[in-house]
C-alpha beads as a LAMMPS data file, in Angstrom:
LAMMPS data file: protein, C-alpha beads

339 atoms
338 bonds

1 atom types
1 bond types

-500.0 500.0 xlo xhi
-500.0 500.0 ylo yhi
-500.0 500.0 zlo zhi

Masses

1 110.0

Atoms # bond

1 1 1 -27.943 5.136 -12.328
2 1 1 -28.537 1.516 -10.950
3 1 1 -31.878 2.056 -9.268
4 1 1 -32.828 4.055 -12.819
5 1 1 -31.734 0.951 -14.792
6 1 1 -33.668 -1.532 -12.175
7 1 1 -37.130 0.616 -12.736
8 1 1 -36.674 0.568 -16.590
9 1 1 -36.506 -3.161 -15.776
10 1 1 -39.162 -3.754 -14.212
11 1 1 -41.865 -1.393 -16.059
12 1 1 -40.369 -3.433 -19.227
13 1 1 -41.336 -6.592 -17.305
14 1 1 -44.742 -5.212 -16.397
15 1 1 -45.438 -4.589 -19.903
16 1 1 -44.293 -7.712 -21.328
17 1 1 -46.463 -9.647 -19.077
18 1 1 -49.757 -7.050 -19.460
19 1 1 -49.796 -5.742 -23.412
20 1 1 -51.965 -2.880 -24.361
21 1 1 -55.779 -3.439 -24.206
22 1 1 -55.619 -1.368 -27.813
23 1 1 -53.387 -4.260 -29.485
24 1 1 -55.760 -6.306 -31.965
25 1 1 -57.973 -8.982 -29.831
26 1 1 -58.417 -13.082 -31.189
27 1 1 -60.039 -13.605 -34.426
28 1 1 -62.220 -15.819 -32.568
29 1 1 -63.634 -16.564 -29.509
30 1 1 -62.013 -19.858 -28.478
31 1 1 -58.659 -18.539 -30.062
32 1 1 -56.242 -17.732 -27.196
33 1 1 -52.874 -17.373 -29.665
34 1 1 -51.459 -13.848 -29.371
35 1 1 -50.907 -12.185 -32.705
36 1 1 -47.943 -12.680 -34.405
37 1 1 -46.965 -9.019 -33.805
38 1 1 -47.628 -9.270 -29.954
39 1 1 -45.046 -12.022 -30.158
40 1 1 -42.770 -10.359 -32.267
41 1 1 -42.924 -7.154 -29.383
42 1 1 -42.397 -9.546 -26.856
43 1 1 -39.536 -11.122 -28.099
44 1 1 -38.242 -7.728 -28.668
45 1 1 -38.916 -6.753 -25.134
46 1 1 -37.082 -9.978 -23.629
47 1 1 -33.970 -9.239 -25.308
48 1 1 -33.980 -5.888 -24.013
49 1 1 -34.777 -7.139 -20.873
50 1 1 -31.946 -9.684 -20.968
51 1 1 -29.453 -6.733 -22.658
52 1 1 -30.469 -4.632 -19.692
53 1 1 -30.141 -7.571 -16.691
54 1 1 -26.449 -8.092 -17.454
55 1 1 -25.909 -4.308 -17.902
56 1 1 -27.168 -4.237 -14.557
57 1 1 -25.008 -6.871 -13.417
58 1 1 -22.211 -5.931 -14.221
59 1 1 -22.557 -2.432 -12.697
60 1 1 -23.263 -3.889 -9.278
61 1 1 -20.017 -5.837 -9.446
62 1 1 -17.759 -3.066 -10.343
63 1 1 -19.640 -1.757 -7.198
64 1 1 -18.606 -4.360 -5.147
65 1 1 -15.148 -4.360 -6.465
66 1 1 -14.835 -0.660 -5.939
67 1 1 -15.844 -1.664 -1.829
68 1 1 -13.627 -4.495 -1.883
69 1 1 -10.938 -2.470 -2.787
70 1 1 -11.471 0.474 -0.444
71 1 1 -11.863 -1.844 3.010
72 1 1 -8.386 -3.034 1.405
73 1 1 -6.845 0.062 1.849
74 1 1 -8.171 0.342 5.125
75 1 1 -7.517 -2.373 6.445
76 1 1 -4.770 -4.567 4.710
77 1 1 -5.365 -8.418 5.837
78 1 1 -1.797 -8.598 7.454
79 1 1 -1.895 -10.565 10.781
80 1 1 1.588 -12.903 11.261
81 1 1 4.912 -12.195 10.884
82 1 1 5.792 -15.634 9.545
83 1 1 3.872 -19.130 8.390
84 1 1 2.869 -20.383 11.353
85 1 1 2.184 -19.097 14.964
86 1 1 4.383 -15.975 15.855
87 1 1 6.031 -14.820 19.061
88 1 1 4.202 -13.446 21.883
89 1 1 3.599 -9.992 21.262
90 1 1 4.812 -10.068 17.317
91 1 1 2.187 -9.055 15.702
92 1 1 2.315 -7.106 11.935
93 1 1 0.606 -5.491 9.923
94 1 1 -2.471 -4.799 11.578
95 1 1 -3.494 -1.357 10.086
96 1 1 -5.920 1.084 12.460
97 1 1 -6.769 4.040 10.321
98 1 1 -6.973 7.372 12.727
99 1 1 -7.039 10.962 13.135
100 1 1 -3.117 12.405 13.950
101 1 1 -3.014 12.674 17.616
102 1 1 -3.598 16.194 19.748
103 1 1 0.417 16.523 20.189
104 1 1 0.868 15.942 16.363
105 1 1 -1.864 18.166 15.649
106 1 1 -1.119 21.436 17.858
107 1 1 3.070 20.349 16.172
108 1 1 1.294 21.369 13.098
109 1 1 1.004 24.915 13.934
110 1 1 3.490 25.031 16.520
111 1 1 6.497 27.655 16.531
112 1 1 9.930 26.374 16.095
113 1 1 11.104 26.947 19.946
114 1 1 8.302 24.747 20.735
115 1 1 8.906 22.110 18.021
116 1 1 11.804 21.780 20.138
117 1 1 11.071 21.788 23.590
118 1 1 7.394 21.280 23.496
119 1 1 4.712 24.273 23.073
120 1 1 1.910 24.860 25.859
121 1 1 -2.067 23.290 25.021
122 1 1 -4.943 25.031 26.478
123 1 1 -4.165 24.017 29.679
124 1 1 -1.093 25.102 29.957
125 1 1 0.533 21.816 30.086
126 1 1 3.790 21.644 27.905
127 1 1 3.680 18.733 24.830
128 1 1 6.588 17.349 23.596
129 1 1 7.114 16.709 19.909
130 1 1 7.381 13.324 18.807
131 1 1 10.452 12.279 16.742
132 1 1 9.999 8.902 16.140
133 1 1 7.121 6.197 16.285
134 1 1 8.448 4.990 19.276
135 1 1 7.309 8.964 20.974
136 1 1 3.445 8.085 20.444
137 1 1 2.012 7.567 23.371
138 1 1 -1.292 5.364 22.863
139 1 1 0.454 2.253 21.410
140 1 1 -1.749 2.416 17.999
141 1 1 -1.247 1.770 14.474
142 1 1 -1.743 4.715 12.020
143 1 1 -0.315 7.994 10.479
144 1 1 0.909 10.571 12.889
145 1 1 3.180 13.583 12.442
146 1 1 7.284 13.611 13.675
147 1 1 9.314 16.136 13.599
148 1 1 12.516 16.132 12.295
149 1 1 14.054 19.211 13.619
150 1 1 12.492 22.424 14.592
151 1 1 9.215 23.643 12.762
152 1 1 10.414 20.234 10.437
153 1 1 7.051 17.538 10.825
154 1 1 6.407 14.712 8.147
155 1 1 3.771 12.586 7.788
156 1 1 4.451 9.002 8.742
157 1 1 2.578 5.758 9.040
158 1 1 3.446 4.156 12.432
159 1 1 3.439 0.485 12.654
160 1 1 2.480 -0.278 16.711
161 1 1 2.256 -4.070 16.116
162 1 1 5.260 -5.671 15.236
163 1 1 7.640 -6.418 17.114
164 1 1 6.418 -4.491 20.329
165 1 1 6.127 -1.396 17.911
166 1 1 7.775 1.718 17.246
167 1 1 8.522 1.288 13.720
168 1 1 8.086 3.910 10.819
169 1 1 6.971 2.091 7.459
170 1 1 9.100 3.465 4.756
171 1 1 7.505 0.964 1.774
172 1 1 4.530 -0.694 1.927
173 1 1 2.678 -2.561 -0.885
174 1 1 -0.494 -5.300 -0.514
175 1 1 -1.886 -5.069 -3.986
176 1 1 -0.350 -3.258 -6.704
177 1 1 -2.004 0.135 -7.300
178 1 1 0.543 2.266 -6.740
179 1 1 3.589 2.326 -9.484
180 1 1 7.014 1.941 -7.603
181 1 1 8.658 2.163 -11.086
182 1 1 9.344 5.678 -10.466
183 1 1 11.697 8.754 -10.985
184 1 1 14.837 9.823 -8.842
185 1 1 12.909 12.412 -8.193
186 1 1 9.948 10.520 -6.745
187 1 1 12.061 8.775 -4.743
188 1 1 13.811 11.398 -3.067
189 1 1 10.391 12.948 -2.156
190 1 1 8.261 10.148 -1.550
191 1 1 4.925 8.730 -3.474
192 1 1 1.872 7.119 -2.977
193 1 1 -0.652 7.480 0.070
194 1 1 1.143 7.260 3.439
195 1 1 -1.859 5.161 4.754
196 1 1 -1.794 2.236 1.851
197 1 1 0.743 1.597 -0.861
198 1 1 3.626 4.337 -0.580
199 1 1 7.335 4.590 -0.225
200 1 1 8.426 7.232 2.341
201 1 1 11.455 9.232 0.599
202 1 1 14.899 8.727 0.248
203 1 1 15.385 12.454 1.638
204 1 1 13.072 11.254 4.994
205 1 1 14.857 8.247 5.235
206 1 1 18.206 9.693 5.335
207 1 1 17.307 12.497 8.289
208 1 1 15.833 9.975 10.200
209 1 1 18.648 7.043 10.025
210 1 1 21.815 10.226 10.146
211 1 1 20.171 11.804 13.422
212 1 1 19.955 8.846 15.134
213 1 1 20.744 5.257 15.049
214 1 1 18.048 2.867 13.152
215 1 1 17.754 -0.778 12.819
216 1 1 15.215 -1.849 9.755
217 1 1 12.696 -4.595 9.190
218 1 1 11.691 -6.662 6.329
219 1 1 8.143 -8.751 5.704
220 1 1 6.610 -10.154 3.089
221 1 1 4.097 -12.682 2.076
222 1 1 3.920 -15.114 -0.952
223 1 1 1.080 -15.573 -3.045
224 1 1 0.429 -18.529 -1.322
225 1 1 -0.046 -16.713 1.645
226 1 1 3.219 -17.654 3.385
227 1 1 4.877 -15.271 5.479
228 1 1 8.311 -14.904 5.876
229 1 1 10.907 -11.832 7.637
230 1 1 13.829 -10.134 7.635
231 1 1 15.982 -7.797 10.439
232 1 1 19.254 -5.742 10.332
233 1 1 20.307 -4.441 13.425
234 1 1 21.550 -1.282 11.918
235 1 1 20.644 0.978 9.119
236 1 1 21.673 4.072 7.567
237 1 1 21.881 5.698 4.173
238 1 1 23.771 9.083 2.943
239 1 1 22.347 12.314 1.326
240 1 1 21.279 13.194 -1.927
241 1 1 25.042 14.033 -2.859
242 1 1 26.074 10.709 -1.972
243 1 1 23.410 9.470 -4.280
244 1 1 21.236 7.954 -1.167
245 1 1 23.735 5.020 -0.502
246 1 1 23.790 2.093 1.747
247 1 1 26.047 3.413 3.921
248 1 1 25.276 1.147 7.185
249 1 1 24.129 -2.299 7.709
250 1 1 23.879 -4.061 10.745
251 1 1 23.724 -7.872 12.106
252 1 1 20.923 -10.190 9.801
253 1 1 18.434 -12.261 11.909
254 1 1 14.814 -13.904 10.516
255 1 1 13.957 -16.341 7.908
256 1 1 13.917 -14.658 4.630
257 1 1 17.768 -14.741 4.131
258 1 1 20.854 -12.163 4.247
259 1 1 20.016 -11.182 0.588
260 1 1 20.126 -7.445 1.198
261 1 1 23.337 -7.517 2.544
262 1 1 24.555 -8.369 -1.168
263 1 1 23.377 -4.217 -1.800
264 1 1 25.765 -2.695 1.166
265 1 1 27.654 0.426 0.269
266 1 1 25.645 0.989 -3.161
267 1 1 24.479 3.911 -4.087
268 1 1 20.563 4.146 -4.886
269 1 1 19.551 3.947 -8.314
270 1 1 16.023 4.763 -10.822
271 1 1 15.681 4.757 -14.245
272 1 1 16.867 8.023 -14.774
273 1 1 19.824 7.989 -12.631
274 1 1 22.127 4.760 -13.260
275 1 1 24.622 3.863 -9.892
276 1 1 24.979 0.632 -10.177
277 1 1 28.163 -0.834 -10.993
278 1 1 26.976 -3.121 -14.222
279 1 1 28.664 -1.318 -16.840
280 1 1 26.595 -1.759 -19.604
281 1 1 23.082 -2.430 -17.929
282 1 1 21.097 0.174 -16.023
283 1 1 19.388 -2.202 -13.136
284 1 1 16.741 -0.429 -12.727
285 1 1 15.447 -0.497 -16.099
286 1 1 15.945 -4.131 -15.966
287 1 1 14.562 -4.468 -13.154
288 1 1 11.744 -2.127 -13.115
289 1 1 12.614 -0.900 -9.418
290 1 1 14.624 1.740 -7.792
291 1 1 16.889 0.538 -5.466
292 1 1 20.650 -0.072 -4.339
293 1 1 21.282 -2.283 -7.139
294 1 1 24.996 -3.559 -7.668
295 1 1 24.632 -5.842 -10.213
296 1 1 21.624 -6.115 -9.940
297 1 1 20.272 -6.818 -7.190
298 1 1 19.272 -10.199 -4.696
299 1 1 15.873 -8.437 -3.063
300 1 1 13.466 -6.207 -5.754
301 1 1 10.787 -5.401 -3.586
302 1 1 9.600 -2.104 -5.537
303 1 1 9.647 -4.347 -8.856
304 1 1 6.519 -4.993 -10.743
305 1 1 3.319 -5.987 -8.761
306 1 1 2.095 -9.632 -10.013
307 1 1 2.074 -13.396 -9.218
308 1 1 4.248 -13.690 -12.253
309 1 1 8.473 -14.419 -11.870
310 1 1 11.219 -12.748 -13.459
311 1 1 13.727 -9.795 -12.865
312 1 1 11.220 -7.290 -13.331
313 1 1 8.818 -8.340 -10.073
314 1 1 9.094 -7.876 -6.888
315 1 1 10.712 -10.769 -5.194
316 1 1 13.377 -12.066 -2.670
317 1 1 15.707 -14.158 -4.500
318 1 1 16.479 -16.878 -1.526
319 1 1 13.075 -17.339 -0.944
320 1 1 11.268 -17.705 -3.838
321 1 1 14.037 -17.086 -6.549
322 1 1 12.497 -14.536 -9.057
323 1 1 8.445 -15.345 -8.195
324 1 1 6.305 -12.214 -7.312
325 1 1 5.970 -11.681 -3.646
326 1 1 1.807 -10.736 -3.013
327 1 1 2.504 -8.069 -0.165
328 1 1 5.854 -6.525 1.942
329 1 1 6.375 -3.885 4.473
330 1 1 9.921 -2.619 5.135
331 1 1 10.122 -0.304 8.342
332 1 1 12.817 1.346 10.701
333 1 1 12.991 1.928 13.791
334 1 1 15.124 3.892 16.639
335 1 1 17.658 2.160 18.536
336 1 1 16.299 2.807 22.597
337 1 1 17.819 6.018 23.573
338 1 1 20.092 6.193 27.044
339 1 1 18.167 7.593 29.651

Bonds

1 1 1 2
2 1 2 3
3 1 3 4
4 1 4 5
5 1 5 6
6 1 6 7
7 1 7 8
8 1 8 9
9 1 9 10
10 1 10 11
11 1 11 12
12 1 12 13
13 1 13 14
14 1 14 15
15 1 15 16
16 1 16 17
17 1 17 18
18 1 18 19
19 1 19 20
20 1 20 21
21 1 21 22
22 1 22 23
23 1 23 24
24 1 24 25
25 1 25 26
26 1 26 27
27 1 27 28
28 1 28 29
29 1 29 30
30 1 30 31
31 1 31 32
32 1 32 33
33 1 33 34
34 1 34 35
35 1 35 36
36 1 36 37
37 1 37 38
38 1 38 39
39 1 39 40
40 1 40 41
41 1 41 42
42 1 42 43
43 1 43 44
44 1 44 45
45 1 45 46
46 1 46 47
47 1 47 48
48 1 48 49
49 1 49 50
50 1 50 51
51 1 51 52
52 1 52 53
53 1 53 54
54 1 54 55
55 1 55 56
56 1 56 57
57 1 57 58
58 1 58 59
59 1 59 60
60 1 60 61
61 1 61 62
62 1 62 63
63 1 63 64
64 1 64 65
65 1 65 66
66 1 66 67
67 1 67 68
68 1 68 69
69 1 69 70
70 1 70 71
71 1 71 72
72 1 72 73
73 1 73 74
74 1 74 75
75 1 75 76
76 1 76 77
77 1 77 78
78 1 78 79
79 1 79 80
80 1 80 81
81 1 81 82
82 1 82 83
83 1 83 84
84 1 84 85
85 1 85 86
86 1 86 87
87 1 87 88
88 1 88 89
89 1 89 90
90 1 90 91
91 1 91 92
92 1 92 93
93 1 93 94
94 1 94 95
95 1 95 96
96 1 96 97
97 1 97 98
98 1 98 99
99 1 99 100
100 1 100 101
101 1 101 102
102 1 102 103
103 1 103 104
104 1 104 105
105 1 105 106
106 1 106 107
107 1 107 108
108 1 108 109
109 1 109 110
110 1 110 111
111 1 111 112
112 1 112 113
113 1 113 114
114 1 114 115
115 1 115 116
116 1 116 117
117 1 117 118
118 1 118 119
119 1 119 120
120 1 120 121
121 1 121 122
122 1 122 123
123 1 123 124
124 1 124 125
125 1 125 126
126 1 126 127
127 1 127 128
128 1 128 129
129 1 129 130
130 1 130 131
131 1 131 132
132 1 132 133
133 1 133 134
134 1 134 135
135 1 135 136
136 1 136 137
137 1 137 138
138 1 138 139
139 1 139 140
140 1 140 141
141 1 141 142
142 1 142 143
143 1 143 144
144 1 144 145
145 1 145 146
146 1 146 147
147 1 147 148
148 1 148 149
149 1 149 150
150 1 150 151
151 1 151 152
152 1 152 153
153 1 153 154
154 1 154 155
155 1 155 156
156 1 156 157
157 1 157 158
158 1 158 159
159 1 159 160
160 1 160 161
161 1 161 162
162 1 162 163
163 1 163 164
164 1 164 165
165 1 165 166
166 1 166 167
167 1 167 168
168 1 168 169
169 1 169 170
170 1 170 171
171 1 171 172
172 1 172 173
173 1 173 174
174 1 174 175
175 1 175 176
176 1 176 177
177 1 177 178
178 1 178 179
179 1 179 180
180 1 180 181
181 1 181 182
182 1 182 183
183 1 183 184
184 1 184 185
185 1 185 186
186 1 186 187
187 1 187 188
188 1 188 189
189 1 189 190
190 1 190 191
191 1 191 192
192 1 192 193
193 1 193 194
194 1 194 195
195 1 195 196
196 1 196 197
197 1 197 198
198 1 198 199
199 1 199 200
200 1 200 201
201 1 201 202
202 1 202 203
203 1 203 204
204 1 204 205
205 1 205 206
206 1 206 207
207 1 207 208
208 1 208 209
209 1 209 210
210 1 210 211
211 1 211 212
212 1 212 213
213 1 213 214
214 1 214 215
215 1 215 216
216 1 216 217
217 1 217 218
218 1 218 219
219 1 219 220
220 1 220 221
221 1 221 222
222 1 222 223
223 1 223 224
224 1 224 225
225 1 225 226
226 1 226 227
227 1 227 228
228 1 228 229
229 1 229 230
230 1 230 231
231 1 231 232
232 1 232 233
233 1 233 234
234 1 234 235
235 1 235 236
236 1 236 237
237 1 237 238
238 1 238 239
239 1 239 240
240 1 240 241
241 1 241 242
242 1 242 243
243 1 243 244
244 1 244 245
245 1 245 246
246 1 246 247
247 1 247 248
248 1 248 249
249 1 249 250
250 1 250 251
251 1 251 252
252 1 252 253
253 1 253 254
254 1 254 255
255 1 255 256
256 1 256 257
257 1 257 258
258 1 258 259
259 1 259 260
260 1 260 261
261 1 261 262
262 1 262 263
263 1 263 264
264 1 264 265
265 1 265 266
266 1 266 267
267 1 267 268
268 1 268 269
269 1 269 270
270 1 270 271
271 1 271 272
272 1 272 273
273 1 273 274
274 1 274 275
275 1 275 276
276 1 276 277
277 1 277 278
278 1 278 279
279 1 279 280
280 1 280 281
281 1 281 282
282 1 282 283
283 1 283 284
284 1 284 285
285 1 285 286
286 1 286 287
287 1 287 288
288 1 288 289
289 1 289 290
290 1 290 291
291 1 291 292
292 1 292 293
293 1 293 294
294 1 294 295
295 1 295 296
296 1 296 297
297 1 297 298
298 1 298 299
299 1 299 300
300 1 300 301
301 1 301 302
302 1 302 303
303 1 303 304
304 1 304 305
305 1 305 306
306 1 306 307
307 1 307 308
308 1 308 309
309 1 309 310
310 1 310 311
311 1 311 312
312 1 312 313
313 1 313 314
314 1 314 315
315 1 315 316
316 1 316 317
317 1 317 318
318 1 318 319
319 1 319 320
320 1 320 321
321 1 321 322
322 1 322 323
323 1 323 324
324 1 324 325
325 1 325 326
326 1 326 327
327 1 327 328
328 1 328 329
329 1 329 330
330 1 330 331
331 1 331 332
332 1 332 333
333 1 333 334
334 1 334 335
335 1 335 336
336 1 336 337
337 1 337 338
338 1 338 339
């Protein structure tokens, strides 16, 4: 449609500047003003010309806006895990978009003995089944599949970079198109695209952090492009009949303060489900957010997307008080298993 609207252009512009040899000539021979008509056509023709230029204009920016906001999905400018130079080796967010990996993809169609113990390739060589980010052998950022239990795999992203790597990114948010203002239901199960804005699913999340011991990190950046973090040395939350809550929380480290500590032992909450323990407020209608609100809640990370403040954005209440917070990750990871 653009190259269309750039031809029309340009045959206009042809036309204005060469008029019909059948258009009336001077009256006389030293006359060289065009005819008031010509003028009148031309005039005409410039406005269209002008109407047609900033038609065209705009198009190509939507088209640049449209790339600009796919090479943001691919690769979300996260490179520090707080303002200033990091720790050797602590590296975040650095996002390296990949096909699932040959042990993830034969899982897919594996049998359940072999989601297990491991199921032969085509060489005959037994692969084991990854069940955490910390299984995947070549060390990069990406999605891959884990299994949860036998003939059980789920789609993760895998975050390689921080913190020597291993960690499973359960919410993840850079630029606000994806609503986090969402149903219990939604929740449980997990929305958004697991390779750009998404959470995980409270259902996931549980399996993962009852099977075996998780710690969990927090980062986030301001608006101002400050970057700050956050690190529990143990994490776990219940099933769906214990309404998803906080059950474990281990030792705080980092620099974004012990504000979700304040949400320990509360049960998760949405809009349509109210756990919370303010008796005449549902907190996540105030806040716009599900989450283990008490009353309500220090850290609102899946609050509204802006650089705006109040209850209803995303923020971290020590940090910044109530102003929008431009981009956060939260991730688990497994403990080291005993060899």
């Amino acid at each position: 449609q653009v190259p269309l609207l750039l031809l029309s252009a340009c045959c206009m512009l042809t036309y204005a500047q060469d008029p019909p040899t059948t258009a009336a000539a001077p009256t006389a021979a030293g006359d060289r003003e065009l005819p008031q008509a010509w003028l009148e056509r031309l005039a005409a023709l410039e406005t269209r010309i002008g109407s047609r230029d900033q038609e065209v204009t705009r198009m190509l920016q939507q088209v640049l806006t449209n790339q600009q906001t796919i090479l943001r999905y691919l690769h979300p400018p996260w490179a520090a895990e707080a303002a200033g130079q990091p720790p050797p080796g602590h590296r975040m967010f650095a996002v390296e978009s990949r096909s699932l990996t040959a042990a993830g993809a034969a899982g897919a169609t594996g049998s359940a003995a072999g989601d297990v113990a491991g199921a032969s390739g085509p060489t005959g060589v037994v692969q084991s089944r990854p069940r955490s980010c910390r299984d995947i052998p070549d060390g990069m950022s990406g999605e891959e599949t884990i299994y949860l239990g036998p003939g059980d795999p789920v789609e993760v992203y895998c975050d390689q970079d921080y913190e020597e790597g291993g960690w499973i990114v359960i919410q993840n948010r850079f630029d606000g198109f994806v609503n986090f203002n969402r149903s219990w239901e939604k929740y449980r199960d997990g929305f958004g695209d697991i390779g750009t804005e998404h959470w995980l699913g409270l259902d996931t999340i549980h399996r993962l952090t009852v099977a075996t011991p998780h710690e969990i990190a927090f980062v986030a950046e301001s608006f101002k492009g400050e970057r700050r973090w956050a690190r529990y040395t143990l994490f776990e939350i219940g099933g769906e009949t214990d309404r998803y809550r906080l059950q474990k929380l281990g030792v705080y480290s980092g620099t974004l303060g012990d504000e979700f500590n304040y949400n320990k032992g509360m049960e998760f909450s949405t809009y349509d489900q109210d756990h919370d323990q303010y008796a005449d407020v549902n907190c996540a209608v105030r806040t716009a957010s599900g989450w283990w609100h008490r009353s309500c809640t220090r850290i609102n990370l899946n609050g509204m997307y802006g650089n705006e403040s109040g209850v209803r954005f995303a923020y971290w209440l020590d940090w910044l008080h109530l102003n929008g917070l431009k981009r956060t990750r939260i991730m688990i990871r497994e403990l080291k298993r005993r060899k």
